[in-house]
N, C-alpha and C positions, 0 to 999 in steps of 0.2 A: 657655072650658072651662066644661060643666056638669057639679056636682057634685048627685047624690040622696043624702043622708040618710033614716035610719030617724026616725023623730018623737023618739026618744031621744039618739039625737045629735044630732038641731038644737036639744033641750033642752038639751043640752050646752055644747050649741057658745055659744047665747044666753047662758047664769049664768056662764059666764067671760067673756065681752063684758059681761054688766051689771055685773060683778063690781070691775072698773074696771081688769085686769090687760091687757087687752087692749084695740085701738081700736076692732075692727070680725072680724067673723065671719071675711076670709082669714087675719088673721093670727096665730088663734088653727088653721084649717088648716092653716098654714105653720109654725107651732112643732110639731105633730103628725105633721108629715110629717119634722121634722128629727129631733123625736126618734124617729121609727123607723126613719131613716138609722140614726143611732147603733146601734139597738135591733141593726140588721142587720149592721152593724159589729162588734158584742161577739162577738155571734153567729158571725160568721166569726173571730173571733180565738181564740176555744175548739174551733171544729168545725179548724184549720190547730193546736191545740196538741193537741189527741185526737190529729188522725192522728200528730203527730210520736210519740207519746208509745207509739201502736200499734205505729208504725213500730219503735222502739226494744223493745217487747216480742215483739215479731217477729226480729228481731236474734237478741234475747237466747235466743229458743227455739232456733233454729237451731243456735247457737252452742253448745247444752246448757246453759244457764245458767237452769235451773230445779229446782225440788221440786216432785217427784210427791206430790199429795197425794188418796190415794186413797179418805177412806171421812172419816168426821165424826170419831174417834178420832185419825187421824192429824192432824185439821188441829187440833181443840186441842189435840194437842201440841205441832205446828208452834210456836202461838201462845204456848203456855204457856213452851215456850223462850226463848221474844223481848225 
């Protein structure tokens, strides 16, 4: 496999290889690529809690289980109640 870098990330890539944190230039790609595993993993664990969380305000509209609130007077009241 060949990888192209921008000249800024092979500068990169080198000061953490010199840096003594890593051994050699893959496996400072291969921490980089794990963590945006992870990155893509959070990612999906908020975009499956949104929808549930939609899903459930959806529910609840259906169901009438909502305050109309219709003009900026009403909603600080809303709030002011609370």
């Amino acid at each position: 496999m060949h990888v192209s870098l921008t000249a800024k990330l092979e500068t990169m890539v080198r000061e953490k290889v010199e840096s003594g944190l890593y051994n050699n230039a893959s496996e400072v790609i291969r921490e980089a690529l794990r963590l945006m595993q992870q990155q893509d993993e959070v990612r999906r664990l908020k975009l499956d809690r949104l929808r549930e969380e939609i899903a459930k305000g959806e529910a609840d509209l259906e169901a009438g289980r909502f305050v109309a609130l219709d003009d900026a007077d009403t909603l600080d009241a809303y709030f002011a109640a609370r």
